[in-house]
C-alpha positions in Angstrom: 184.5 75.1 110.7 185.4 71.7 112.6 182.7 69.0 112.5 181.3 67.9 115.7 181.0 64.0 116.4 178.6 62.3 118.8 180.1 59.6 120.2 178.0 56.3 120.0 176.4 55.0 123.3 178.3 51.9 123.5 181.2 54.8 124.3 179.3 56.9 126.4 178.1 54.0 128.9 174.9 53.4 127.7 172.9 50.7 125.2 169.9 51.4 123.5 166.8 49.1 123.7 163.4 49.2 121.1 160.3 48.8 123.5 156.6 47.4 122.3 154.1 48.0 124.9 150.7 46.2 125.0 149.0 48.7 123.3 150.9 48.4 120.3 153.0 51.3 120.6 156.7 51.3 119.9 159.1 53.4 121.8 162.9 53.4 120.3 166.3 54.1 121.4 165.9 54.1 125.5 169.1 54.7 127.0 169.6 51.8 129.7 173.5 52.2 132.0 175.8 49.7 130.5 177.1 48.5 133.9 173.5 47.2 135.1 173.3 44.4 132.8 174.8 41.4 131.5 175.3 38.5 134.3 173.1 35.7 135.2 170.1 37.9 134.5 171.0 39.3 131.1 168.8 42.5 129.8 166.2 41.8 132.6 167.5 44.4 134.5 167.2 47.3 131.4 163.1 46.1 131.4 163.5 47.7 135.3 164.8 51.0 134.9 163.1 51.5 131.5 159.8 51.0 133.8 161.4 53.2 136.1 161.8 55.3 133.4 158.1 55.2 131.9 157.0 55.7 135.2 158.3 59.0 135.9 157.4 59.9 132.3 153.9 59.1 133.5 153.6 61.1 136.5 154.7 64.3 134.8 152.4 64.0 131.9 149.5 62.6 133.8 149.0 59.5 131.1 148.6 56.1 132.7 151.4 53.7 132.4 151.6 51.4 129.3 152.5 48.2 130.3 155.8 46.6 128.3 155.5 43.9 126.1 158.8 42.9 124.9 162.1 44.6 124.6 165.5 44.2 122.7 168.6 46.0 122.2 168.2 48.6 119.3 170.6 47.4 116.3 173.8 49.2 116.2 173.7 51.9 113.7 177.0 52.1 111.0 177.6 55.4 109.7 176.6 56.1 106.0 178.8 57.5 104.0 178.5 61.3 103.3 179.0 63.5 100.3 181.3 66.1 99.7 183.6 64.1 102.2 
């Protein structure tokens, strides 16, 4: 049976961020649109959609919103090596 691949996010569009909130909590791997940052204003623009993001979250589970502390790009995961390969 063929193995299925994933392809990595950098390939589908998309880089992943790490988010601390205030409260301490850690939220990794948000999928932010490629194409909305970089520029003059950097990775600012993935802190607005991911707020975008929580805030939607928030409205469907009826939690209040956790305000974000800091964010950063997740690291880039390399493939291990598997056995039997």
């Amino acid at each position: 049976m063929a193995k299925r691949t994933k392809s990595k996010p950098q390939e589908r569009g998309s880089v992943l961020f790490d988010v601390l909130y205030e409260d301490e909590s850690r939220a990794s791997n948000r999928r932010v649109p490629m194409e909305i940052l970089g520029g003059l204003d950097g990775d600012e623009p993935a802190r607005q959609v991911i707020e975008e993001q929580d805030r939607v979250i928030a409205e469907k589970s009826g939690r209040p919103l956790r305000p974000i502390r800091s964010l950063t790009r997740s690291p880039i995961r390399v493939p291990s090596a598997v056995a039997g390969d």
